[in-house]
TORTIKOL-995458 format. One record per residue (C-alpha): x, z, y; chain; residue number from 1; residue in three letters. Coordinates in Angstrom, 2 decimals. Layout:
# TORTIKOL-995458
       X       Z       Y c   k   r
       X       Z       Y A NUM ala
...
END
This chain:
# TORTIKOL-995458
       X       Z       Y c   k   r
   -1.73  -30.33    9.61 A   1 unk
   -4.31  -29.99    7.08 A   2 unk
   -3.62  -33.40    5.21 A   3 unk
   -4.73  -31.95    1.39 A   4 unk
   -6.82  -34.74    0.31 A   5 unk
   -9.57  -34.25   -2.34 A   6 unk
   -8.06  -34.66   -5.53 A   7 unk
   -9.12  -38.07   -6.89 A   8 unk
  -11.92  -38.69  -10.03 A   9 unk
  -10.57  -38.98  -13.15 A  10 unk
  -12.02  -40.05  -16.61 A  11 unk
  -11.19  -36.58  -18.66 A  12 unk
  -10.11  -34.28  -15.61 A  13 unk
   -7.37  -31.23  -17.03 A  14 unk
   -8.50  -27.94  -15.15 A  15 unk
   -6.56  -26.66  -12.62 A  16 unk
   -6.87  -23.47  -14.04 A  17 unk
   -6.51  -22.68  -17.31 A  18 unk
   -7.16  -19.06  -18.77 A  19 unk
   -7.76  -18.59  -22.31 A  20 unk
   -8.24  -15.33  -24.22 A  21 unk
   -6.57  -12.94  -21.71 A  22 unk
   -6.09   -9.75  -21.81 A  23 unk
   -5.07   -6.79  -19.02 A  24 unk
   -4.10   -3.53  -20.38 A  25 unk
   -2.91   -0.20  -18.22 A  26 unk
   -1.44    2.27  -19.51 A  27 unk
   -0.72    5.56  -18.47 A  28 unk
    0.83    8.57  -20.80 A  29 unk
   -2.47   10.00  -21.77 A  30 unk
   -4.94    6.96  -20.70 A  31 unk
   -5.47    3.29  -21.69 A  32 unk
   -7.76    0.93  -19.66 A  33 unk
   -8.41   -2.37  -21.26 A  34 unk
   -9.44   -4.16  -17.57 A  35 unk
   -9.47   -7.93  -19.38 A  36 unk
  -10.73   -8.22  -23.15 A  37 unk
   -9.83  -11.97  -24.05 A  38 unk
  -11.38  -13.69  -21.13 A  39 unk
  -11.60  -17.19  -21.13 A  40 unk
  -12.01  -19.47  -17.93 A  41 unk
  -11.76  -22.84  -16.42 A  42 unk
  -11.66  -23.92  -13.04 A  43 unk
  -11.28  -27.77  -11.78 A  44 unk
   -8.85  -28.82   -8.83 A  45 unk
  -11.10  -28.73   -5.83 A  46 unk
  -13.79  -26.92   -6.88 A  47 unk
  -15.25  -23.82   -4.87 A  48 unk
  -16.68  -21.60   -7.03 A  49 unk
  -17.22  -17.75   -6.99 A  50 unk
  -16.77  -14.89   -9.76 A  51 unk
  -19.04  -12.14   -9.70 A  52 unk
  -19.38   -9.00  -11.79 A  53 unk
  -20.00   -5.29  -11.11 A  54 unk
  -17.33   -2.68  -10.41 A  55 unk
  -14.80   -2.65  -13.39 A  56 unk
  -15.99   -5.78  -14.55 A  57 unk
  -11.99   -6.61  -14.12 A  58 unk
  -12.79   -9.39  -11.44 A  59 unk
  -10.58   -8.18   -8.73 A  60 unk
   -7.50   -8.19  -11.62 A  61 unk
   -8.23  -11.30  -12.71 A  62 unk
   -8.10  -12.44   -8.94 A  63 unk
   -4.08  -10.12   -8.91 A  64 unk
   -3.24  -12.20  -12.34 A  65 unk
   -4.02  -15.78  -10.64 A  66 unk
   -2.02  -14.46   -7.42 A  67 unk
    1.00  -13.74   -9.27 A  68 unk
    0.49  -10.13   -7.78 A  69 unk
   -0.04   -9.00  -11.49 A  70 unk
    0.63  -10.13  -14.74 A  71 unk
   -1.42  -10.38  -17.98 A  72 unk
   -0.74   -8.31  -21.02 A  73 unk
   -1.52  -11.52  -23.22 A  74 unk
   -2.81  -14.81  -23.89 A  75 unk
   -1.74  -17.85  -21.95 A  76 unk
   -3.05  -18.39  -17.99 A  77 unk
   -1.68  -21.85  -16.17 A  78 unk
   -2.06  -22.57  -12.20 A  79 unk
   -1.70  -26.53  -11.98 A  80 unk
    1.37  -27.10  -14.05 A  81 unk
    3.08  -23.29  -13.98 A  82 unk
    2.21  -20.66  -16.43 A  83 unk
    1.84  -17.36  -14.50 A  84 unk
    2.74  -15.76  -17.96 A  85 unk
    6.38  -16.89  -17.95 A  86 unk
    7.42  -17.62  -14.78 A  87 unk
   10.10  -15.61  -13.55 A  88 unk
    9.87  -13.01  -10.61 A  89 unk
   12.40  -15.51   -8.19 A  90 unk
    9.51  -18.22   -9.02 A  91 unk
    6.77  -15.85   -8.32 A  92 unk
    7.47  -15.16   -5.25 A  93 unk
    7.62  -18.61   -4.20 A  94 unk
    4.58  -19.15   -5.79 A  95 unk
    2.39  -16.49   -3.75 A  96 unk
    4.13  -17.71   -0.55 A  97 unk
    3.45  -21.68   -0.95 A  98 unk
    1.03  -22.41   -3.87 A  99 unk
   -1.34  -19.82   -3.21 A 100 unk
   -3.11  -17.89   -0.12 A 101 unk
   -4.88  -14.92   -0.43 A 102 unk
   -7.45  -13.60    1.37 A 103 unk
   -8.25   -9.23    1.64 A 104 unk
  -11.65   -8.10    2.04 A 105 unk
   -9.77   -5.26    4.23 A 106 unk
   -9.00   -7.28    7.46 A 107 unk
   -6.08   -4.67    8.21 A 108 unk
   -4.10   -5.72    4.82 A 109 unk
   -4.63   -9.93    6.47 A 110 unk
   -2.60   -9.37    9.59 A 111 unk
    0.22   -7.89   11.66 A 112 unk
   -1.77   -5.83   14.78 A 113 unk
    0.51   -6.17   16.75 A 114 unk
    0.75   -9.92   16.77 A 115 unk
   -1.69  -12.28   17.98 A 116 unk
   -3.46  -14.37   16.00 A 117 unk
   -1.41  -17.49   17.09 A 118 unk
    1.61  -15.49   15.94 A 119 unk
    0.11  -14.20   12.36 A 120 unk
   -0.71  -17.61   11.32 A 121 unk
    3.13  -18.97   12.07 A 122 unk
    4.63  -16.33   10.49 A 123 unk
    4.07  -17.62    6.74 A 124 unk
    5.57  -21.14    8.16 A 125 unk
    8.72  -19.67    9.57 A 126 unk
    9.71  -17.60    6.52 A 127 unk
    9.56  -20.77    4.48 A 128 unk
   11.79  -22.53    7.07 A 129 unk
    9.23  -24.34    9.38 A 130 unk
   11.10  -24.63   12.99 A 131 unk
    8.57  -22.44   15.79 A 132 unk
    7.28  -26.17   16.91 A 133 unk
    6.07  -27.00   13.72 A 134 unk
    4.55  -23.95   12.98 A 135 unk
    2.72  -23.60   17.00 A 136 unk
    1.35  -26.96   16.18 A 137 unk
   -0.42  -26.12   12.55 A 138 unk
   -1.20  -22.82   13.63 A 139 unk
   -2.78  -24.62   16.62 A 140 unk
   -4.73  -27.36   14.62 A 141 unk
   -5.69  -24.30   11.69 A 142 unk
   -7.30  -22.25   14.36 A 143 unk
   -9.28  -25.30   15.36 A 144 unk
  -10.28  -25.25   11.62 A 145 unk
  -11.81  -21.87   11.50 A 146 unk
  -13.74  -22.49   14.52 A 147 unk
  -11.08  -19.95   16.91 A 148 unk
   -9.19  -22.09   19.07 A 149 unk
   -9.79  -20.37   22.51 A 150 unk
   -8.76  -16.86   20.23 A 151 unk
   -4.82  -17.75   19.82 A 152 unk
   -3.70  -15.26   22.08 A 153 unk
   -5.52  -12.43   20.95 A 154 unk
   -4.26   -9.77   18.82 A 155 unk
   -6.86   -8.78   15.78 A 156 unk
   -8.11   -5.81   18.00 A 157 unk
   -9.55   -8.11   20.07 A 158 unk
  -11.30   -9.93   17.38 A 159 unk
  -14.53   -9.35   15.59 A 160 unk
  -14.39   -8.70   11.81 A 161 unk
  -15.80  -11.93   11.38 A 162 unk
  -13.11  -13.68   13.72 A 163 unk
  -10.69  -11.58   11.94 A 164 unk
  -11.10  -12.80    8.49 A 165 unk
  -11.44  -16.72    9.95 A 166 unk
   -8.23  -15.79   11.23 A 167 unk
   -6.82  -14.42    7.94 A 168 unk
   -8.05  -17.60    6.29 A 169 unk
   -5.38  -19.53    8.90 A 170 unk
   -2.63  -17.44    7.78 A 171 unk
   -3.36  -17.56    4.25 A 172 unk
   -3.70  -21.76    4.23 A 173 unk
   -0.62  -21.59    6.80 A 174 unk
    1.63  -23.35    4.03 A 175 unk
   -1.00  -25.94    2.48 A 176 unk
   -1.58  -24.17   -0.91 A 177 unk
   -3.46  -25.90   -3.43 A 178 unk
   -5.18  -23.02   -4.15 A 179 unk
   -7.05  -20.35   -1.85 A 180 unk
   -8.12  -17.39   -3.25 A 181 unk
  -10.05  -14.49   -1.53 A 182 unk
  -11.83  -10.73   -2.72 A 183 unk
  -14.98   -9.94   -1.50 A 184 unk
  -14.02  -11.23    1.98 A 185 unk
  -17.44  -10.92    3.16 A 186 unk
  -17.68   -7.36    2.35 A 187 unk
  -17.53   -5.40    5.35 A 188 unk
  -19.91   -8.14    7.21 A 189 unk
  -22.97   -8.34    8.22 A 190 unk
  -25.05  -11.12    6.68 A 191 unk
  -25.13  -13.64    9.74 A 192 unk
  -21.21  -13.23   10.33 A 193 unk
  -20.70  -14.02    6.23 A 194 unk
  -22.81  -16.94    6.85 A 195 unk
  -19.98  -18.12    9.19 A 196 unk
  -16.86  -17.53    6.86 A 197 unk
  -18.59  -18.90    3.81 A 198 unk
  -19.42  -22.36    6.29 A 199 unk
  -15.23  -22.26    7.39 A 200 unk
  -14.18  -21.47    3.32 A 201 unk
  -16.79  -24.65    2.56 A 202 unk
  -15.30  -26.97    5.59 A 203 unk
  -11.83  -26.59    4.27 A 204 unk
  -12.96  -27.11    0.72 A 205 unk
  -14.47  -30.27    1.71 A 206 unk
  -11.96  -31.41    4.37 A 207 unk
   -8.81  -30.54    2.38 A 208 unk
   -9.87  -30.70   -1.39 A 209 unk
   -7.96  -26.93   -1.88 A 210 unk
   -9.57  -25.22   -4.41 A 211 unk
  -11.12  -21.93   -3.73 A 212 unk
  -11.99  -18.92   -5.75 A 213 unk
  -13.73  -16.21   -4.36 A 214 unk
  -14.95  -12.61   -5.70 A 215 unk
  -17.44  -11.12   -5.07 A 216 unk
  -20.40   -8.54   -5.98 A 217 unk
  -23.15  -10.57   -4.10 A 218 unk
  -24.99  -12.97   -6.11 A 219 unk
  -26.80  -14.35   -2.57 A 220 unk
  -23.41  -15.87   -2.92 A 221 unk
  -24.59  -18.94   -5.63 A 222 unk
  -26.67  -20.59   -2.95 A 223 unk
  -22.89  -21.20   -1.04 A 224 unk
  -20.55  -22.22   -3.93 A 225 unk
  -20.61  -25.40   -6.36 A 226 unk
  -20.69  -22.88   -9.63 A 227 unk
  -20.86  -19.28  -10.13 A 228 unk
  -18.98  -17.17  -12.80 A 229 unk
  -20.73  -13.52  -14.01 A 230 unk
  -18.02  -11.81  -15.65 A 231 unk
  -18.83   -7.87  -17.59 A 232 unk
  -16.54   -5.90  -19.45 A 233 unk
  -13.35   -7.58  -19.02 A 234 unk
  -14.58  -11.26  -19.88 A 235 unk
  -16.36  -14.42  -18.46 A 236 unk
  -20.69  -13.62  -19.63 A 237 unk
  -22.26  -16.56  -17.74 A 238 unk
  -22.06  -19.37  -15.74 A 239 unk
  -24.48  -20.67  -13.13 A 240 unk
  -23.84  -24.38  -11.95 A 241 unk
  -25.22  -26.16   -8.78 A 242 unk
  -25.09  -30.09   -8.75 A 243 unk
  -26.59  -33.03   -7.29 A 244 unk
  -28.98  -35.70   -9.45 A 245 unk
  -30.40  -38.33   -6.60 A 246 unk
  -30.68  -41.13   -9.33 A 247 unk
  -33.39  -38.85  -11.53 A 248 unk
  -35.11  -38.31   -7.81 A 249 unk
  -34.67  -34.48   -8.48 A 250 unk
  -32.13  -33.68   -5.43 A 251 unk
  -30.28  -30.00   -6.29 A 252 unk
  -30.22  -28.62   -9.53 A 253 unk
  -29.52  -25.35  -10.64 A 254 unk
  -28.70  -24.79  -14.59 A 255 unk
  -27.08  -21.70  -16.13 A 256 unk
  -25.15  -21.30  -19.10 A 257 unk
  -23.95  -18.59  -21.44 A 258 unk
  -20.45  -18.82  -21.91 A 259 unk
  -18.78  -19.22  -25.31 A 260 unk
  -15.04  -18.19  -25.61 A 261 unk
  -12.42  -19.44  -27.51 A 262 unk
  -13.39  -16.44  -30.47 A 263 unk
  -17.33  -18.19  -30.30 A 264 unk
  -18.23  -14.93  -29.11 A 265 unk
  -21.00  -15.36  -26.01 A 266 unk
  -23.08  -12.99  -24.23 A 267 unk
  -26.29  -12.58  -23.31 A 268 unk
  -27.17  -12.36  -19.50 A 269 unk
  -28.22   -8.45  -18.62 A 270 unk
  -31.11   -9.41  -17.15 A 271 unk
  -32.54  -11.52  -20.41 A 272 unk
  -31.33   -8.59  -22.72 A 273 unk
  -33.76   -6.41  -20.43 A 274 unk
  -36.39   -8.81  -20.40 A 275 unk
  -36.49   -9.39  -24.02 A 276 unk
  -35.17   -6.16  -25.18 A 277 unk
  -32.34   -6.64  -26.94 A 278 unk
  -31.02   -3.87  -28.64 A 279 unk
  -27.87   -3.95  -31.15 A 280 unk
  -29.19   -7.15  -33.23 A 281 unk
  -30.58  -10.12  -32.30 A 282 unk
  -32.78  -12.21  -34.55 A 283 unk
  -30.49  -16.26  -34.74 A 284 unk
  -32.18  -19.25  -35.95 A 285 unk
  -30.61  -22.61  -36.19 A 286 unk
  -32.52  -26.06  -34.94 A 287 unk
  -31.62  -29.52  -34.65 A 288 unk
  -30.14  -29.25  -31.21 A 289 unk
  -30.15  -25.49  -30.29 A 290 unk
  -30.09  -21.77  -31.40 A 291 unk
  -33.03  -19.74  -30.68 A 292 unk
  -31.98  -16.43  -30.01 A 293 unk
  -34.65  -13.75  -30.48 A 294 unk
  -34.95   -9.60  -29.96 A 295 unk
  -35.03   -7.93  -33.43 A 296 unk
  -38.12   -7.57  -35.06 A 297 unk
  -39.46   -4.20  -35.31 A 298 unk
  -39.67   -2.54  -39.12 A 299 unk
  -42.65   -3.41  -41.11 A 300 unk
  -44.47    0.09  -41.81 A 301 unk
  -46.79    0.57  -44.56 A 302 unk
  -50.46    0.24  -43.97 A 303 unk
  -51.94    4.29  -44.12 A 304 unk
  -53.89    4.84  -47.42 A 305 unk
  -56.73    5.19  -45.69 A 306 unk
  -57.37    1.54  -44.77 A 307 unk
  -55.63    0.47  -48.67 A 308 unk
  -58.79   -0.85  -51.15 A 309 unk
END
């Protein structure tokens, strides 16, 4: 059953996850693609929050790293209590079947066809030893979760996309991971039928306390999610941060924040650059209790002779 209670407040809470100045290199024989430059990122147990970036912003491998389906080049990455950077192949595997799910934005790489939906969900339980009553019965109650209980007998041909990927959230919290993580699963939906997966992702969040990541290109996406990560050009730019302050009588706040990694390098938001027109420099200037950061001033040029006295 889905018995993952919210983890309980502490004074100084440890993140969950812990990533701090990774890197992801390729290489080929005549090509190398630096996908993560020293990225640093934090992420607390329980939270649901979303990382968003263009194409080759290195989102999508940062999602591989933290599934164990890849493996960083350098700097030190920890899930709970494991680091993904040692851990052995044997323990790997283990890892991606029990302390981790993963969810596809393809809804073909989520399920077996030819199975029905009742069926895809058991099958993570039953590799990792659960008899077939134990797995019917979660696979019964997770259903019932994602909102699909009168859908158990029907094989993902017979389901929407959006009834799909509900489905492929079952299978992928079939073993109670701690951690759920999912890329761009809302991409080949329409708008109203996202609506409806981000609700189920923010139900189990809430019910069960797992903590979710989830990538994505659509920035509608920070109205859904507690706190919203931009990352560009392989590392973490800025963060935007939804919260709750009843006792100042100002209900939901929104605040962003430029993130500083462990090298004190930060980075502008694109769109400020563009506002302000920031070019290579940027003028600094130190106050009490903040930095003003300011576009470059333009060169002084000499006044013509003809106005000079």
């Amino acid at each position: 059953m889905l018995t993952r209670a919210p983890a309980a407040p502490t004074t100084v809470e440890a993140p969950y996850i812990h990533c701090e100045d990774l890197f992801k290199i390729y290489k080929t024989e005549e090509l190398e693609v630096v996908a993560l430059r020293g990225l640093d990122l934090q992420v607390r147990q329980g939270e649901m929050m979303a990382i968003i970036g263009a194409s080759g912003s290195g989102k999508s491998t940062l999602l591989n790293i933290l599934a164990g389906l890849d493996q960083p080049s350098a700097g030190k990455i920890h899930v709970g209590e494991r680091d993904l950077l040692t851990t052995t192949q044997e323990d790997l595997v283990r890892y991606r079947r029990t302390e981790v799910g993963f969810v596809w934005q393809q809804t073909g790489r989520n399920l077996i066809p030819y199975l029905s939906a009742q069926q895809n969900i058991e099958v993570p339980m039953i590799l990792e030893g659960a008899t077939r009553r134990q797995a019917h019965a979660r696979a019964s109650y997770l259903l019932e979760a994602v909102g699909l209980p009168d859908k158990a007998k029907n094989r993902p041909e017979q389901l929407s996309g959006g009834e799909q990927q509900r489905v492929a959230i079952g299978v992928a919290l079939a073993n109670d991971p701690p951690l759920l993580l999912a890329d761009e699963p809302t991409g080949e939906l329409d708008s109203a039928t996202a609506d409806q997966v981000f609700g189920v992702f923010r139900e189990l969040n809430e019910g069960t306390g797992v903590t979710i990541v989830i990538v994505t290109h659509d920035r509608a996406i920070t109205q859904r999610v507690d706190r919203v990560v931009a990352m560009r050009d392989g590392r973490t730019s800025s963060e935007i941060v939804r919260h709750v302050q009843f006792a100042r009588g100002r209900g939901e706040v929104v605040e962003e924040y430029a993130v500083v990694d462990s090298s004190g390098r930060l980075q502008i938001p694109r769109d400020m650059v563009e506002q302000l027109q920031i070019g290579r420099r940027a003028r600094l200037e130190l106050s009490d209790d903040h930095v003003e950061v300011r576009p470059e001033a333009p060169p002084e040029r000499d006044e013509p002779r003809w106005r000079r006295r």
